[in-house]
FILO-77593 format. One record per residue: residue in one letter; x, y, z of N, C-alpha, C, O in turn. Coordinates in nm, 4 decimals, decimal comma. Each point is the difference from the previous one (the first is absolute). Layout:
R   aa        n_x        n_y        n_z       ca_x       ca_y       ca_z        c_x        c_y        c_z        o_x        o_y        o_z
R    A          X          Y          Z          X          Y          Z          X          Y          Z          X          Y          Z
...
// end
This chain:
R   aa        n_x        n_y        n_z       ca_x       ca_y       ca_z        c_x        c_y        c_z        o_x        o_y        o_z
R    X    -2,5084    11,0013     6,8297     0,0553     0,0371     0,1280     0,1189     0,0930    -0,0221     0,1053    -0,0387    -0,0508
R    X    -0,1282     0,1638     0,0918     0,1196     0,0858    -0,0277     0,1065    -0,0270     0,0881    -0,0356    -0,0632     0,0995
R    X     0,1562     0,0918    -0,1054     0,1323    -0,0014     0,0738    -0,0446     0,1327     0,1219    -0,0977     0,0729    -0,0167
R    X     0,1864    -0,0637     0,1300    -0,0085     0,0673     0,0689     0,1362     0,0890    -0,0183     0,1004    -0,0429    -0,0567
R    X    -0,1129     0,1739     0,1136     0,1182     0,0964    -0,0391     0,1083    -0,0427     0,0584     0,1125     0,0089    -0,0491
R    X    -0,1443    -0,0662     0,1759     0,1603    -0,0592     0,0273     0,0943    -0,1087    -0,0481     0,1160    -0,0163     0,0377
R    X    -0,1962    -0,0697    -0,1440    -0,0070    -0,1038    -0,0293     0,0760     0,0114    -0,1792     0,0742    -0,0760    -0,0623
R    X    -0,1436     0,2205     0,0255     0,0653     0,0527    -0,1056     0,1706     0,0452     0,0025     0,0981    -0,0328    -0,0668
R    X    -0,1224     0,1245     0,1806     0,1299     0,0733     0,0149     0,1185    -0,1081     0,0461     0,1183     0,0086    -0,0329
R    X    -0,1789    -0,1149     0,1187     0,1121    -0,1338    -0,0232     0,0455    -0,0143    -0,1042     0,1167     0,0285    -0,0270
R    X    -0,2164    -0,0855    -0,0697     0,0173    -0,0263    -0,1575     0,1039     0,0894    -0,0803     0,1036    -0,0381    -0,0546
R    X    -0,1502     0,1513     0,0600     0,0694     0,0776    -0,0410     0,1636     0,0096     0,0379     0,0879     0,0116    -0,0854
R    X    -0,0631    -0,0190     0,2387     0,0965    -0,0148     0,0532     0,0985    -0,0840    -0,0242     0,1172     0,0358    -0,0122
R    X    -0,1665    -0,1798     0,0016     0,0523    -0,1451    -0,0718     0,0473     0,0135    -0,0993     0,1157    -0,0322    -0,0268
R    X    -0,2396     0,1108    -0,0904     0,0934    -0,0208    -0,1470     0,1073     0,0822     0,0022     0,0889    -0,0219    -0,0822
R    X    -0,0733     0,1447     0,1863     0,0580     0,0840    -0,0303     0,1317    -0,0562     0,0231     0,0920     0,0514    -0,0636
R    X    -0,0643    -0,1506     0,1451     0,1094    -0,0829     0,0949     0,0770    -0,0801    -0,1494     0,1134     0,0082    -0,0471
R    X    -0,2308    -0,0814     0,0071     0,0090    -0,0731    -0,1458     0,0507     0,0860    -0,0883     0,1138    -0,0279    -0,0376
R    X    -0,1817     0,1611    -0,0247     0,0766     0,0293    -0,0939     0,1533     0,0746     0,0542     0,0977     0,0165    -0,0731
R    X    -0,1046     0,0132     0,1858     0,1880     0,0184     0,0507     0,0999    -0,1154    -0,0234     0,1150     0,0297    -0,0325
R    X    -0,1589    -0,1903     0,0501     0,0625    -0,1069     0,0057    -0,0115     0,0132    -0,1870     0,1122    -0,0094    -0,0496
R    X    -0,1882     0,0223    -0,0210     0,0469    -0,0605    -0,1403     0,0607     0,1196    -0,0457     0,1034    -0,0214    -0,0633
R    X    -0,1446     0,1773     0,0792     0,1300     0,0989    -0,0367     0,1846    -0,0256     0,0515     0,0999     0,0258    -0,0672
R    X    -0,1094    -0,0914     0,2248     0,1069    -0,0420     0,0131     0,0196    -0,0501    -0,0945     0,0447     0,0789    -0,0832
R    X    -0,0617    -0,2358     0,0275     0,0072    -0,0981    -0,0898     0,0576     0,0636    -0,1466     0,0871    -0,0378    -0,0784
R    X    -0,1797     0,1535     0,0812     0,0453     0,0234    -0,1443     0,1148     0,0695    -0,0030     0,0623    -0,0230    -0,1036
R    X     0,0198     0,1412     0,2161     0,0700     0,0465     0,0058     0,1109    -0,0494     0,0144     0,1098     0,0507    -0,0231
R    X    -0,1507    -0,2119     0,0851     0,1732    -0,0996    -0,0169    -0,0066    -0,0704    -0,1067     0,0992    -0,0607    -0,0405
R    X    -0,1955     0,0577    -0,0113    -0,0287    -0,0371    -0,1273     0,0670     0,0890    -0,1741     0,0330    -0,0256    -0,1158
R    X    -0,0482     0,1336     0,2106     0,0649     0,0766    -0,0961     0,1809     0,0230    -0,0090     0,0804     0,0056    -0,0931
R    X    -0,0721     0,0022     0,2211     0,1581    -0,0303     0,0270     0,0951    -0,1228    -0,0410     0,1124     0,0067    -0,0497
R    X    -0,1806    -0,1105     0,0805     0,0106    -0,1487    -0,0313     0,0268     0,0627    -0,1595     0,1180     0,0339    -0,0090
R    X    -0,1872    -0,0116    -0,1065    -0,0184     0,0155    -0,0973     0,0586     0,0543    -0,0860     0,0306    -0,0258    -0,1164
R    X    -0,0103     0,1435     0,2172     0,1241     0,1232    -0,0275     0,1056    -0,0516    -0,0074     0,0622     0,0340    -0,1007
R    X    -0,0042    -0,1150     0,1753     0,1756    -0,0124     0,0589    -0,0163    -0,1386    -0,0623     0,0311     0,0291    -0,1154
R    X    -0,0539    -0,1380     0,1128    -0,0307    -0,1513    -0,0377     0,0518     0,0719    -0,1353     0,1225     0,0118    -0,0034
R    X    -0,1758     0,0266    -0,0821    -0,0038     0,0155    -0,1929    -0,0415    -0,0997    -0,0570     0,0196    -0,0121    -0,1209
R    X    -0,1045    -0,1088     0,2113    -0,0480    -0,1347    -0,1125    -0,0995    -0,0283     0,0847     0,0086    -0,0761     0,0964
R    X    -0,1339     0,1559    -0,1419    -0,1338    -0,0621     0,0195    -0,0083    -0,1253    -0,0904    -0,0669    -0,0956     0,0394
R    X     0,0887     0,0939    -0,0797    -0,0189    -0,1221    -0,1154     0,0576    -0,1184     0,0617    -0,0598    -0,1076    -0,0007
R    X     0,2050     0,1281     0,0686     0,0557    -0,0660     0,0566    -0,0287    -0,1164     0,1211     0,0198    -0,1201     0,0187
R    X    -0,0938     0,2646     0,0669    -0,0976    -0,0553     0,0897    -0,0826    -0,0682    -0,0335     0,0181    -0,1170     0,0337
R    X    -0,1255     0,1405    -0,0995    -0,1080    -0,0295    -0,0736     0,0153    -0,2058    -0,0332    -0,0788    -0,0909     0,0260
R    X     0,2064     0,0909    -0,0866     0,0554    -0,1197    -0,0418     0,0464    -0,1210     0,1347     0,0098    -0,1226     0,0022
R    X     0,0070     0,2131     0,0828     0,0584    -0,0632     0,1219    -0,1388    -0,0475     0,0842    -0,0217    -0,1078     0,0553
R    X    -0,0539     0,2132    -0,0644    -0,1590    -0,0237     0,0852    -0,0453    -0,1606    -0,0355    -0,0255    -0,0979     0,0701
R    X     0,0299     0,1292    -0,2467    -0,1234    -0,0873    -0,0563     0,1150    -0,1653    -0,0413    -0,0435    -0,1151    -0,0037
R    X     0,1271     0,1396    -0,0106     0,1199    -0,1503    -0,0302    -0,0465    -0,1024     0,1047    -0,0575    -0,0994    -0,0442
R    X     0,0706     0,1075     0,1466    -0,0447    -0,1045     0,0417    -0,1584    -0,0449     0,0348    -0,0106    -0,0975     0,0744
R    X    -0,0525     0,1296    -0,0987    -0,1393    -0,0122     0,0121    -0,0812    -0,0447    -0,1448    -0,1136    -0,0471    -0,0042
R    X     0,2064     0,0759    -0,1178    -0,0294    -0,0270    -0,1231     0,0815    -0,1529    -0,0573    -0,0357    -0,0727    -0,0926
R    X     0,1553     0,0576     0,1849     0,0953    -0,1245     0,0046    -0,1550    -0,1293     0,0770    -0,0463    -0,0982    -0,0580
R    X     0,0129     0,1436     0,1741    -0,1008    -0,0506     0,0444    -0,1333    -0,0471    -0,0361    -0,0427    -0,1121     0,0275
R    X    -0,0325     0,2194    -0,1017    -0,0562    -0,0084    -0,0380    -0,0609     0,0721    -0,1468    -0,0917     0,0821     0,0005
R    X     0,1613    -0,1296    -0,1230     0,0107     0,0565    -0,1115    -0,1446     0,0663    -0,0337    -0,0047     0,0793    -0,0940
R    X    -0,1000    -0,1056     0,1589    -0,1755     0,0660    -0,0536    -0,0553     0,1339     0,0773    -0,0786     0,0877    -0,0359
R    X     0,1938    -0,1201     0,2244    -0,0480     0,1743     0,0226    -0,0334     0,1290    -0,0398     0,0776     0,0779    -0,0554
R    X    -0,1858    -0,0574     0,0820    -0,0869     0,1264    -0,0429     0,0864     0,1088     0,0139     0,0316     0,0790    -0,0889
R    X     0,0061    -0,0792     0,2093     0,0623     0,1653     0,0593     0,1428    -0,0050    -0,0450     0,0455     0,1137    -0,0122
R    X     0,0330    -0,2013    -0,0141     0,1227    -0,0111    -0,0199     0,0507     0,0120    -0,1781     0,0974     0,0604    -0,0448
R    X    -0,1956    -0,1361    -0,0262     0,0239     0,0320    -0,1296    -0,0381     0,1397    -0,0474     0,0620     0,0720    -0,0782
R    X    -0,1950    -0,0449     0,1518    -0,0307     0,1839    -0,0262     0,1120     0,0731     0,0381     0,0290     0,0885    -0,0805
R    X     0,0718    -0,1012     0,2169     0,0753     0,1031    -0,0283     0,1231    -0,0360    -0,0682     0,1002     0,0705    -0,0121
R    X    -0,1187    -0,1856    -0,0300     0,1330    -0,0639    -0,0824     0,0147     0,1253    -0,1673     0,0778     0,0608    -0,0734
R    X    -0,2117    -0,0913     0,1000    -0,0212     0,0884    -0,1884     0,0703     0,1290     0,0445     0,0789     0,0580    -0,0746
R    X    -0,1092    -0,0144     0,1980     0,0090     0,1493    -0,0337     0,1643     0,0263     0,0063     0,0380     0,1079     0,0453
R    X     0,0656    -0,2121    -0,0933     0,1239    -0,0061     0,0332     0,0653     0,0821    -0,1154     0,0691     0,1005     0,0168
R    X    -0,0980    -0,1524    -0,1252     0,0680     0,0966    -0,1628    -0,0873     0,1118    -0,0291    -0,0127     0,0393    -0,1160
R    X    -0,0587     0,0241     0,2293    -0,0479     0,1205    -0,0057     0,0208     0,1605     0,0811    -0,0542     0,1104     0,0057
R    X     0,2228    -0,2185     0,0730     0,0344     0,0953     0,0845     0,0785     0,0682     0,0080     0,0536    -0,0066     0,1106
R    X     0,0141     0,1215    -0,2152     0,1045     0,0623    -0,0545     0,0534     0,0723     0,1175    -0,0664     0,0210     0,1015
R    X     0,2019     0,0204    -0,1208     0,0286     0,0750     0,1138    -0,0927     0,1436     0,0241    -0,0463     0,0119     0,1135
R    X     0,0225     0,0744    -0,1911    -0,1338     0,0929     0,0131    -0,1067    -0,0379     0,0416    -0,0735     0,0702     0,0694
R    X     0,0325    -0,2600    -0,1276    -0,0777     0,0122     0,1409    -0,0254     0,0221     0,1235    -0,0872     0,0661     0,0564
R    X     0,2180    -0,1616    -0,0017     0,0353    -0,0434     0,1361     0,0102     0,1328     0,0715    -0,0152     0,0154     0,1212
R    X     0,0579     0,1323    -0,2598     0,0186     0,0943     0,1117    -0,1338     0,0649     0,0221    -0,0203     0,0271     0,1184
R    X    -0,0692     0,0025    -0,1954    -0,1099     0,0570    -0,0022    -0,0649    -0,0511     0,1422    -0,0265     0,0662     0,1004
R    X     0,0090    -0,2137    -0,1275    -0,0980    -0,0970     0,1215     0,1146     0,0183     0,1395    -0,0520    -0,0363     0,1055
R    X     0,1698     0,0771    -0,0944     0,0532     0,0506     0,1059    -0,0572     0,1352     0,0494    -0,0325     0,0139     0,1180
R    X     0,0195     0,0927    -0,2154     0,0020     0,1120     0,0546    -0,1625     0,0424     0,0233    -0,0341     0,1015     0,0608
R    X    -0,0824    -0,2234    -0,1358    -0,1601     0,0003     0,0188    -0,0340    -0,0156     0,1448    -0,0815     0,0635     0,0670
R    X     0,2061    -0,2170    -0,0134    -0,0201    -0,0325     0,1120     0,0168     0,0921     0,1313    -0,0695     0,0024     0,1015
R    X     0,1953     0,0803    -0,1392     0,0552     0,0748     0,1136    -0,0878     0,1306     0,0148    -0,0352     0,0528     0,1055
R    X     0,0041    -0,0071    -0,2528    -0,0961     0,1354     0,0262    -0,1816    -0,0524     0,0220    -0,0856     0,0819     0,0333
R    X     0,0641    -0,1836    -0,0512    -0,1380    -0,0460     0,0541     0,0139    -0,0189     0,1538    -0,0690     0,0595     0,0828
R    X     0,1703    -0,1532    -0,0538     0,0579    -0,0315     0,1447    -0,0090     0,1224     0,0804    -0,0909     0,0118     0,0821
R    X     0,1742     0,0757    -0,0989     0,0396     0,1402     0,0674    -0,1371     0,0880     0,0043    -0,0421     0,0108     0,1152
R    X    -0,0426     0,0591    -0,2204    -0,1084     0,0242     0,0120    -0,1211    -0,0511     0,1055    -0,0718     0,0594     0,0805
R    X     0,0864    -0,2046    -0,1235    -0,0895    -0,0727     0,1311     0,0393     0,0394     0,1232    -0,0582     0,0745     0,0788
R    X     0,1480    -0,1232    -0,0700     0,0621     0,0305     0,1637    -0,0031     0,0768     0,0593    -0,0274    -0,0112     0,1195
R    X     0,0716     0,1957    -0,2149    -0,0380     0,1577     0,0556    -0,1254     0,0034    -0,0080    -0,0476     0,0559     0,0988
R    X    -0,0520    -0,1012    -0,1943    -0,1410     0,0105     0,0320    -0,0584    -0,0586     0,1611    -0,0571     0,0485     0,0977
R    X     0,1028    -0,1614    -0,1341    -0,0644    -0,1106     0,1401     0,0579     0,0997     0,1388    -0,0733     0,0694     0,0705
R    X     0,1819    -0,0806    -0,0597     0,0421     0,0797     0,1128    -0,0240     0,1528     0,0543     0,0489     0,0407     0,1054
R    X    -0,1442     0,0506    -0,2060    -0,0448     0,1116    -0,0175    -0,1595    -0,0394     0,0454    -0,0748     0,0803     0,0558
R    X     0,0368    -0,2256    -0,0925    -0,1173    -0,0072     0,0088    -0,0142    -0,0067     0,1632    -0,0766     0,0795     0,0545
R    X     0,1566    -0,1823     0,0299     0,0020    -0,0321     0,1098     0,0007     0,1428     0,1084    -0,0642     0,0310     0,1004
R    X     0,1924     0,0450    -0,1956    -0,0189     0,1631     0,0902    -0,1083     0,0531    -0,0084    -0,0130     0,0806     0,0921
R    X    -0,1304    -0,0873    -0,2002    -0,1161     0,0394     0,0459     0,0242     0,1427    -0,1096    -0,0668     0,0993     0,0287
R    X     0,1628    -0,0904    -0,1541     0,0578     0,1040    -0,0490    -0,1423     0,0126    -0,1032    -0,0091    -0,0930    -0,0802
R    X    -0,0993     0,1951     0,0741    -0,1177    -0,0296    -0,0746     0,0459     0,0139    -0,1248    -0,0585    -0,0676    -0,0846
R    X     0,1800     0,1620     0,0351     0,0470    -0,0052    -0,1425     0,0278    -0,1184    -0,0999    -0,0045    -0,0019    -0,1230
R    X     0,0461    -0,1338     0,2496     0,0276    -0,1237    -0,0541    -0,1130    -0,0355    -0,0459     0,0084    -0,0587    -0,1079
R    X    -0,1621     0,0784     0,1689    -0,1247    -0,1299    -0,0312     0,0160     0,0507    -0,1617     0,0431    -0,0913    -0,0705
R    X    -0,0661     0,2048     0,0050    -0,0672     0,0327    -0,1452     0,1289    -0,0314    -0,0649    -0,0054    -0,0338    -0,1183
R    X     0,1080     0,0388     0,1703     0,1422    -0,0263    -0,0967     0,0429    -0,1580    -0,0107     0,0388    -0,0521    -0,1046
R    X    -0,0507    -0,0074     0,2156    -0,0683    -0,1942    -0,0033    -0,0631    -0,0156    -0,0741     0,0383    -0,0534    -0,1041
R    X    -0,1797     0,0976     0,1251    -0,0989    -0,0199    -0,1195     0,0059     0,0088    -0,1463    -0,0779    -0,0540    -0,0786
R    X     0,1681     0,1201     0,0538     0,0638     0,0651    -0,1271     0,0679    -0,0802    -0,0872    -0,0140    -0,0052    -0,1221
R    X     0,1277    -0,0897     0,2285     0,1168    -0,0612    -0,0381    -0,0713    -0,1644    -0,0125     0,0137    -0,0961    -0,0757
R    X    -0,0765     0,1213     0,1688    -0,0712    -0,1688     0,0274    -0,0620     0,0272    -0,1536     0,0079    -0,0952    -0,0776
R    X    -0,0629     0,2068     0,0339    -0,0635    -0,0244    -0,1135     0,0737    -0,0134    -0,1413    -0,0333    -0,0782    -0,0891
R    X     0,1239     0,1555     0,0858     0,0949    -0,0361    -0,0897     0,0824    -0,1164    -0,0129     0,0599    -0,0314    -0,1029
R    X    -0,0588    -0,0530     0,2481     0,0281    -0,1364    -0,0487    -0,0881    -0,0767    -0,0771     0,0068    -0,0699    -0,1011
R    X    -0,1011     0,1095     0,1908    -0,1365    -0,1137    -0,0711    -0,0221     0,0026    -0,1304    -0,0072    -0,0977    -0,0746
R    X    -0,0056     0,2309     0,0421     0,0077     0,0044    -0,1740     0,1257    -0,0911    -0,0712    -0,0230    -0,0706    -0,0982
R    X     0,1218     0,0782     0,1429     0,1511    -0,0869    -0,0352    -0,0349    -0,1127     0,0091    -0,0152    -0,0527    -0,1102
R    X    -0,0156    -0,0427     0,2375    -0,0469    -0,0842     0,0162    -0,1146    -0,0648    -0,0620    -0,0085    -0,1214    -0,0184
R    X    -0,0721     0,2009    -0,0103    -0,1365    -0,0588    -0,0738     0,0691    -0,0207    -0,1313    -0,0056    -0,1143    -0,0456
R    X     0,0706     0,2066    -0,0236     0,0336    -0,0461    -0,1506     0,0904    -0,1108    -0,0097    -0,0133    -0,0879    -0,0852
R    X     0,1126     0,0903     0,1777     0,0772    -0,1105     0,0431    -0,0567    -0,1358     0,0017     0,0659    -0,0998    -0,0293
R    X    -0,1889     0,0982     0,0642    -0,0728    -0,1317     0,0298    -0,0596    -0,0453    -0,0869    -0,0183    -0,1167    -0,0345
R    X    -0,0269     0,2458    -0,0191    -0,1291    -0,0287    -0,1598     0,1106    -0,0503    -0,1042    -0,0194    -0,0969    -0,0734
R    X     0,1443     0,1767     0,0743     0,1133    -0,1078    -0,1225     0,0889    -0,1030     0,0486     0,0696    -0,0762    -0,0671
R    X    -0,0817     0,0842     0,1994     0,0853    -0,1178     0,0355    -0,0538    -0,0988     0,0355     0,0493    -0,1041    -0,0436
R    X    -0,1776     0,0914     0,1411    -0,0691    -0,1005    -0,0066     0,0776    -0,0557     0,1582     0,0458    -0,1109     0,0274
R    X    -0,0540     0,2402     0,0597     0,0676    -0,0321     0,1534    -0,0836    -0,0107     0,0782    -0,1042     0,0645    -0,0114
R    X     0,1311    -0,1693     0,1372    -0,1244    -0,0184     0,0456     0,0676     0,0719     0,1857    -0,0606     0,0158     0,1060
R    X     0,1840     0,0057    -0,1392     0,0816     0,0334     0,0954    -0,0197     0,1652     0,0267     0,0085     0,0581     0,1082
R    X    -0,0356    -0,0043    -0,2320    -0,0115     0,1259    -0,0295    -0,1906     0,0648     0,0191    -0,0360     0,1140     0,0291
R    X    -0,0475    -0,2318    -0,0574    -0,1275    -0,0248    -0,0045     0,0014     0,0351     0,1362    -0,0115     0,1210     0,0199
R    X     0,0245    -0,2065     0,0989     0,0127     0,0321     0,1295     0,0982     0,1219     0,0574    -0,0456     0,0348     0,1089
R    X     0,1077     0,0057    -0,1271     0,1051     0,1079     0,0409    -0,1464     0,1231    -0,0152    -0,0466     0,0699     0,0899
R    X    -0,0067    -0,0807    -0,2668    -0,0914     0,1113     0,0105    -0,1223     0,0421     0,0609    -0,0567     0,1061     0,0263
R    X     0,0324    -0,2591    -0,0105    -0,1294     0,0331     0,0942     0,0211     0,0251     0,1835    -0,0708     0,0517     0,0864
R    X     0,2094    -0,1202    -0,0863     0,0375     0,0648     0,1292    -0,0112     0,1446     0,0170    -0,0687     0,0363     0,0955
R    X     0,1454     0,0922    -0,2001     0,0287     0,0847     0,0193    -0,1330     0,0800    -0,0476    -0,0288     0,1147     0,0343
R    X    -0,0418    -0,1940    -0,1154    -0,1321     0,0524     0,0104    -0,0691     0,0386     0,1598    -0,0318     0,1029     0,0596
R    X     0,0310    -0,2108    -0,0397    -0,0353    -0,0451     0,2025     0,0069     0,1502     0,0564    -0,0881     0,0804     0,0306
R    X     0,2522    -0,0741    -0,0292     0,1154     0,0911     0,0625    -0,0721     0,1366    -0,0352    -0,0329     0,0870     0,0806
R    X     0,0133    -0,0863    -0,2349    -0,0507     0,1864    -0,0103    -0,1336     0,0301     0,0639    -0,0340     0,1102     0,0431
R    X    -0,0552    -0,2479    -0,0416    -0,1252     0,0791     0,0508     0,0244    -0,0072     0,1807    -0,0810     0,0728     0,0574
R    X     0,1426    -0,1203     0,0034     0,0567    -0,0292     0,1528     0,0771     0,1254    -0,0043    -0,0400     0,0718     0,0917
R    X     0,1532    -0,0033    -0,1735     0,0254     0,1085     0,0377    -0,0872     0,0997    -0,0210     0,0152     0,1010     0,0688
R    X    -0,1158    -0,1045    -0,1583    -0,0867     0,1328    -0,0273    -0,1027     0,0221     0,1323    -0,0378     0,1051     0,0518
R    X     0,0067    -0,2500    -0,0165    -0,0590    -0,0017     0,1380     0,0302     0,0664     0,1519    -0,0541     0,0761     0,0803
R    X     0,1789    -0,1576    -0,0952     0,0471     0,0863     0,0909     0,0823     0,1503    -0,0409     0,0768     0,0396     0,0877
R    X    -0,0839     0,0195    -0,1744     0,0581     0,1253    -0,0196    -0,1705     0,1039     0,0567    -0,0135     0,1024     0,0669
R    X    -0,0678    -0,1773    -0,1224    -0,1419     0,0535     0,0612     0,0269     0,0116     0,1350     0,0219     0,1154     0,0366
R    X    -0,0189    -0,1702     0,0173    -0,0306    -0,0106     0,1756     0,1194     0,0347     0,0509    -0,0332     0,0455     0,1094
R    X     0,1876    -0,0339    -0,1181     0,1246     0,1091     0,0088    -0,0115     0,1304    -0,0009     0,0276     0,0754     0,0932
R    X    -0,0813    -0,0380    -0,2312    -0,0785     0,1498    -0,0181    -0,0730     0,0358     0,0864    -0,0222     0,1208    -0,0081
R    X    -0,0253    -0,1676     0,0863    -0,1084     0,0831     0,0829     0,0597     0,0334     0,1404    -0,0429     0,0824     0,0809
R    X     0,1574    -0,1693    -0,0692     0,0792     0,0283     0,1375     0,1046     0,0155     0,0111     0,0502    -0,0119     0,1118
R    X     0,0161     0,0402    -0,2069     0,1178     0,0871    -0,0561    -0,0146     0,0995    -0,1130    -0,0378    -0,0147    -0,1163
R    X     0,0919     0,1533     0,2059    -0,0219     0,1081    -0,0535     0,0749     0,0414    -0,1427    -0,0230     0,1090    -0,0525
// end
C-alpha cells in the first residue's frame, strides 16, 4: 500500500520540525559545552546518582567510561561539532520551509555527510543512538529528494 502525496509531504514536514528541535539541542548543547569547560564534569554529575542507585546500569556506566577520555580538546572539538552541525541544520531546515530549491541538493549533501560520520561512528562504537539518528536521516534524504522532485516543477 503506497503512502499518499499528502501523507508524504506531512512526513516530511514532521521530521523536518524534529530535525529543527534536535539542531536546537545541539546548538545549546554546544554552548553548554563551550562556556561549562567540564563535559566530564557533567558527565559525572548525570551518571553519580543513578550508579549510587544502581551500581549495574547499562546507560550510566557506558557514559561513566567515557569520563578519562575527555581532555579539554575534547570538550572543545564536541562543542564546536555541536554548534556547526546545530547551525547548518537549522539554515538548511529553514531554507527548506522557504521552498529555497538550492537547499533540497545541499540537505541531501550534508544529510549525507553525516551519515557517512555516523555510520563509522556506529560500526566502531557500537551506538545504537547513532544507529537510529542514521536511519532517521536516511528517511529525511529520500523525503527531501522527494519532495525537491515535486517543488521543481512549481517553482521556477
Amino acid at each position: 500500500m503506497a503512502l499518499k502525496e499528502e501523507n508524504i509531504h506531512k512526513i516530511f514536514f514532521i521530521s523536518l520540525i524534529l530535525k529543527s528541535f534536535n539542531a536546537l539541542l545541539e546548538i545549546f548543547g554546544g554552548i553548554l559545552f563551550l562556556f561549562s569547560g567540564t563535559l566530564s564534569g557533567i558527565l559525572v554529575f548525570l551518571v553519580k546518582k543513578e550508579l549510587i542507585e544502581d551500581p549495574t546500569d547499562f546507560f550510566a556506566n557506558h557514559l561513566a567510561t567515557l569520563v578519562p577520555f575527555l581532555s579539554v580538546h575534547t570538550q572543545v572539538f564536541a562543542s564546536f561539532y555541536l554548534l556547526l552541525h546545530g547551525i547548518i541544520k537549522i539554515f538548511l531546515v529553514v531554507n527548506l520551509f522557504r521552498n529555497k530549491l538550492w537547499a533540497y541538493p545541499v540537505t541531501i549533501g550534508f544529510l549525507g555527510l553525516f551519515v557517512v560520520y555516523q555510520t563509522y561512528y556506529t560500526i566502531y562504537g557500537h551506538s545504537i543512538f547513532f544507529t537510529l539518528l542514521t536511519l532517521f536521516d536516511f528517511m529525511l534524504m529520500y523525503l527531501t529528494w522527494h519532495e525537491y522532485n515535486l517543488v521543481r516543477k512549481y517553482i521556477p
